[in-house]
KEDRENVEX-143667 format. One record per residue (C-alpha): x, y, z; residue in three letters. Coordinates in steps of 0.25 Angstrom, whole numbers, plus 5000, padded with zeros to 4 digits. Example, Ala and Ser with C-alpha at 12.3 -4.5 7.8 and 13.67 -1.06 7.14 Angstrom:
// residues 2
504949825031ALA;505549965029SER;
This chain:
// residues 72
488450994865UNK;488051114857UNK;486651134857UNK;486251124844UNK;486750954846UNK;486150914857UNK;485050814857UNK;485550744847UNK;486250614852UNK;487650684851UNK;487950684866UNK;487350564867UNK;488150474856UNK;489250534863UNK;489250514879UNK;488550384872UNK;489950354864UNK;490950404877UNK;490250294886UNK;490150194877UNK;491850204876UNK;491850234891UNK;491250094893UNK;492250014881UNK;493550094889UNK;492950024903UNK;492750174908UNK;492150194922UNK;491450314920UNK;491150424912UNK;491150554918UNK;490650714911UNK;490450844918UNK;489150914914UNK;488751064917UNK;487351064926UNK;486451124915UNK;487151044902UNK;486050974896UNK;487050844892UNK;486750814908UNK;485450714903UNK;486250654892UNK;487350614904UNK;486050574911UNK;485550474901UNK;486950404899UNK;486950394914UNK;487950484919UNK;487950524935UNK;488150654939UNK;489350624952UNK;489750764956UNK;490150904952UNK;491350974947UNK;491851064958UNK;490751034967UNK;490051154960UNK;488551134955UNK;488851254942UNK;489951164939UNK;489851034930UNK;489350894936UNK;490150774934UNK;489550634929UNK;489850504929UNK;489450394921UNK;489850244926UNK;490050164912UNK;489650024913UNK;490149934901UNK;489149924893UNK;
């Protein structure tokens, strides 16, 4: 998200829209990759994503996370 858009619900409405289709398509989970230092990472957070491991094994490189959809 370009600087001058973030805080304003944008990100939100849409991880919000991609779970809520994950859960009508019965999905497992819902996994992203984020940068260490991307300030997205509390938005993950607060939807409940997990962090389960790094790509490559590197710390520089980004984290994966998971999400466990439950139907809602």
């Amino acid at each position: 998200m370009v600087r001058e858009r973030r805080g304003l619900g944008v990100g939100f409405r849409l991880l919000g829209a991609v779970i809520t289709q994950a859960r009508r398509e019965e999905r497992v989970a819902v996994s992203l990759s984020v940068e260490a230092e991307d300030p997205a990472r509390r938005l993950y957070r607060r939807f409940g994503f997990e962090p389960v491991g790094g790509v490559g094994g590197s710390p520089t490189l980004p984290t994966l996370l998971l999400l466990v959809v439950r139907p809602a």
